[in-house]
C-alpha positions, -999 to +999 in steps of 0.1 A: -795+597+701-792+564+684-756+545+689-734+547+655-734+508+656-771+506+650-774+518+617-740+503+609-740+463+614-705+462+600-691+485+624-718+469+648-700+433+644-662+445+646-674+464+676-690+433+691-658+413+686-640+441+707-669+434+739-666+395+734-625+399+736-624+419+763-647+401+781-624+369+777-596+391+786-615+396+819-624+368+827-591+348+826-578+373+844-554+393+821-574+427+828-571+434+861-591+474+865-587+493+837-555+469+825-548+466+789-559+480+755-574+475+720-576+500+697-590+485+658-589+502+626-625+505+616-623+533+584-633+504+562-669+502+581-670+544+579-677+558+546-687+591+535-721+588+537-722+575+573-699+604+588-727+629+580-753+613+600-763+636+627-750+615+658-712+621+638-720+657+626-706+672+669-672+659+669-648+672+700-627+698+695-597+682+675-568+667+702-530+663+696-516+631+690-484+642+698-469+626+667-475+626+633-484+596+614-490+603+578-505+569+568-536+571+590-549+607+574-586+601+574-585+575+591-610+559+618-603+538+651-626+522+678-602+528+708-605+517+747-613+546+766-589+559+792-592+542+825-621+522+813-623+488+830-624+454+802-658+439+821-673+471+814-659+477+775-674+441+774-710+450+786-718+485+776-686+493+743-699+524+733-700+540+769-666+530+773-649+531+738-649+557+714-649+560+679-622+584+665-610+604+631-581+616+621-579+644+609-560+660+574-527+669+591-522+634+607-513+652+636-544+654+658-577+633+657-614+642+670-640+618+688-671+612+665-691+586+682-712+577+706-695+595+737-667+620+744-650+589+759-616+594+758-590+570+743-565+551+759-538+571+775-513+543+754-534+557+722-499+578+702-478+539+706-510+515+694-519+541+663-478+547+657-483+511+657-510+510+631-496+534+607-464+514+609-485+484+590-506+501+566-471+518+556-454+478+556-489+473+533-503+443+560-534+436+559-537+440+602-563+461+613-562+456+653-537+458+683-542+444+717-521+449+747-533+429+776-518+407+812-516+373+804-509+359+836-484+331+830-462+346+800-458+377+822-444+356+845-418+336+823-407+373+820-392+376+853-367+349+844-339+366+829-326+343+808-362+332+790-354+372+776-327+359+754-337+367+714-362+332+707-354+313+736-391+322+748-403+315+713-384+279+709-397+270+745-432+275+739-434+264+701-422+229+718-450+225+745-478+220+717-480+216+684-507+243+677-484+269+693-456+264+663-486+262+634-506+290+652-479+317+662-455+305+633-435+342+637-431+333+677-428+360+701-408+393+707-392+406+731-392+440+749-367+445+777-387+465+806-393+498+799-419+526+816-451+513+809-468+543+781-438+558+773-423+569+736-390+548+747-414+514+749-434+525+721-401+527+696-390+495+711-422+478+700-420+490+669-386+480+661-393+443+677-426+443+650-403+455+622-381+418+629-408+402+619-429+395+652-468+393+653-465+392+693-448+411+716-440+405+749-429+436+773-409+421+800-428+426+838-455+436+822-474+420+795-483+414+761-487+434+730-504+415+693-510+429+665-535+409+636-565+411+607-589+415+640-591+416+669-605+381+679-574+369+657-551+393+677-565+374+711-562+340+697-523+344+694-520+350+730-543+325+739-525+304+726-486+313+733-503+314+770-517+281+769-482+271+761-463+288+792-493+270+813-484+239+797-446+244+807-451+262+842-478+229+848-452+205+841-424+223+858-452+225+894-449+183+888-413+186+896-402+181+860-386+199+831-407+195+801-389+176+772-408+193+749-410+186+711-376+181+694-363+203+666-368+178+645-403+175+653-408+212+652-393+213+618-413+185+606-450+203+618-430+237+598-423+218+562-459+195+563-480+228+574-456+255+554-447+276+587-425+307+585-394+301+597-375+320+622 
């Protein structure tokens, strides 16, 4: 039966974003087996016509969200599939990635296309997460959670987990860091990876005003218009901690850019403030 994306190259090309991401992902060596997540809002590609083709006209029997999130009511998602590797989402995305509905009661959703593949066991905190910003009325349409080697381990220093002392640290190591990731990062004291309690916390760390956030021991969690956007914020705030851990290998404690400096690059380029 012919693949969804094939008669649909809008949902073809957000879908093709998702396979070149994660294969980045895999390759620097943030998606170690079936680490991480993306799960993108796609209903804009779905309309009415294209949910009654034939290859969407089987769904699966409808399954529990365990929640319910009454801003995503007909709703569609391209999610991750459960213990799905990143090199393989990157290669073949519609054998291991699925394409989802919710249904009418917000409360349970049903796989449309191509595969029965099924989401992400972390799928109730990233769409929790998504009905959270159409509700705030952001424009963001995809969430990544990934292993970004050298952030995760600026985590294991206890006090880089002070509120913005992460954020001020890497903002200094490169310019693009302050201009790109002007809301700076989040933080997310350790918590059991999947769980409701991490879920809330991410949440309420997003709700402060954060783009990124970073689960301590464990690894990152961005939120953006897509998902290539989503990456380039950790990319990014990563390049920075390798900038800092490089400099500290050399023996040295990075002088970084002064406030002043910072402040400077915030009123020329018209950076949020934190």
């Amino acid at each position: 039966m012919e693949s969804i994306i094939n008669i649909n190259p809008e949902l073809k090309y957000q879908i093709d974003q998702v396979a070149e991401v994660a294969d980045y992902l895999w390759q620097k060596g943030w998606a170690e087996r079936n680490g991480g997540n993306i799960v993108i809002n796609v209903t804009d590609q779905l309309n009415s016509q294209l949910v009654r083709l034939p290859q969407c006209d089987s769904p699966t029997t409808p399954i529990a969200i365990g929640t319910t999130l009454p801003n995503l009511k007909g709703c569609y998602f391209f999610c991750k599939g459960t213990n799905r590797r990143m090199r393989d989402l990157a290669r073949w995305p519609m054998d291991n990635g699925s394409v989802i509905r919710i249904l009418d009661d917000c409360a349970h959703y049903e796989i449309i296309a191509d595969k029965p593949v099924m989401p992400t066991s972390e799928l109730p905190s990233h769409l929790s997460v998504h009905n959270y910003l159409i509700g705030k009325g952001l424009p963001y349409k995809a969430s990544l959670h990934t292993h970004p080697i050298e952030l995760v381990a600026m985590t294991h220093y206890r006090p880089f987990l002070e509120k913005d002392v992460l954020t001020q640290i890497l903002w200094s190591m490169i310019p693009e860091t302050r201009a790109f990731c002007p809301k700076g990062l989040g933080i997310v004291p350790y918590l059991l990876p999947s769980s409701i309690a991490l879920g809330e916390a991410t949440l309420n760390t997003l709700d402060e005003g954060y783009d990124v956030v970073i689960w301590e021991k464990h690894g990152v969690f961005a939120v953006d218009t897509d998902i290539m956007a989503a990456f380039d914020q950790v990319d990014v705030l990563n390049k920075a901690a390798q900038i800092y851990m490089s400099a500290r290998s050399m023996g040295f404690e990075p002088e970084g850019m002064s406030e002043a400096q910072m402040k400077e690059l915030a009123d020329v380029f018209g950076l949020a403030k934190n």
